[in-house]
C-alpha positions in Angstrom: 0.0 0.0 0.0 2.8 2.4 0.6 4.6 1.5 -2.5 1.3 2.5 -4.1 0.9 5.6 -2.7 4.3 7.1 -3.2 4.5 5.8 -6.8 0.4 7.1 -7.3 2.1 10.4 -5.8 5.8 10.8 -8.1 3.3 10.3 -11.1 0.8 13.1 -10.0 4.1 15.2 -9.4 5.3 14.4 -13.1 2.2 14.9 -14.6 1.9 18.2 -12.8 5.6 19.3 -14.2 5.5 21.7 -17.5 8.8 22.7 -19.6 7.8 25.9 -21.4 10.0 26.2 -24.6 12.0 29.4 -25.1 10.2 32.3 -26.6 11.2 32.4 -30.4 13.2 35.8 -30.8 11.1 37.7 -33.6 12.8 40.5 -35.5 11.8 44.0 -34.8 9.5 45.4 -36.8 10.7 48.7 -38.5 11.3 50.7 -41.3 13.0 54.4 -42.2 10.8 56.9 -43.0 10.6 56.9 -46.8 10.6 60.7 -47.0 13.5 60.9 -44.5 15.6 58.5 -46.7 15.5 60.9 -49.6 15.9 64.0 -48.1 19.6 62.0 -47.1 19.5 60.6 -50.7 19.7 63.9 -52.2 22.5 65.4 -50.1 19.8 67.1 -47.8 20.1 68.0 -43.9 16.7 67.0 -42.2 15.9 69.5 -39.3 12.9 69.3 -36.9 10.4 71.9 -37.3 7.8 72.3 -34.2 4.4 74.0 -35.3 0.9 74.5 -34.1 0.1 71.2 -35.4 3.0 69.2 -34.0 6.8 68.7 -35.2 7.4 67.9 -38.8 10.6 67.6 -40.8 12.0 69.5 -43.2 14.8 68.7 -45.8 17.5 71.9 -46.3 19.0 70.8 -49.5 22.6 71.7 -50.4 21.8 74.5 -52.6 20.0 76.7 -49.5 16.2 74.9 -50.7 14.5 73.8 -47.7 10.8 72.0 -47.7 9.0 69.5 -45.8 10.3 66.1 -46.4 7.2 64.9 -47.9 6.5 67.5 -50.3 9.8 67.2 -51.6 9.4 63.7 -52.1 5.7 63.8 -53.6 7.1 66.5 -56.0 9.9 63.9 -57.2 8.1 61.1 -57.1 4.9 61.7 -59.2 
């Protein structure tokens, strides 16, 4: 009867045992800021800009032009 009972009681303990695997690592998701990428692309300085509205970015280009990022790249890209 003892036998029983201490074997009855190593099973319950093993059943009750859980191995978690390792988290899978997952890469981080993110990507530049198109706009951003060809201000750079074009030799361009971006430079924070805070407004009513919130911050933007503009692009100073190296011959003195400076627009917003995206506008610059809508007007190339169209």
């Amino acid at each position: 009867m003892n036998k029983l009972f201490v074997l009855l009681m190593a099973s319950l303990l093993a059943g009750c045992a859980v191995s978690h695997p390792a988290p899978v690592k997952r890469p981080a998701i993110g990507m530049a800021n198109p706009a951003a990428v060809y201000c750079q692309q074009k030799g361009g300085t971006s430079v924070s800009v805070q407004t009513a509205q919130g911050v933007r970015a503009d692009c100073v280009l190296p011959g003195g032009e400076r627009l917003d990022e995206w506008d610059l790249y809508r007007r190339d890209h169209k």
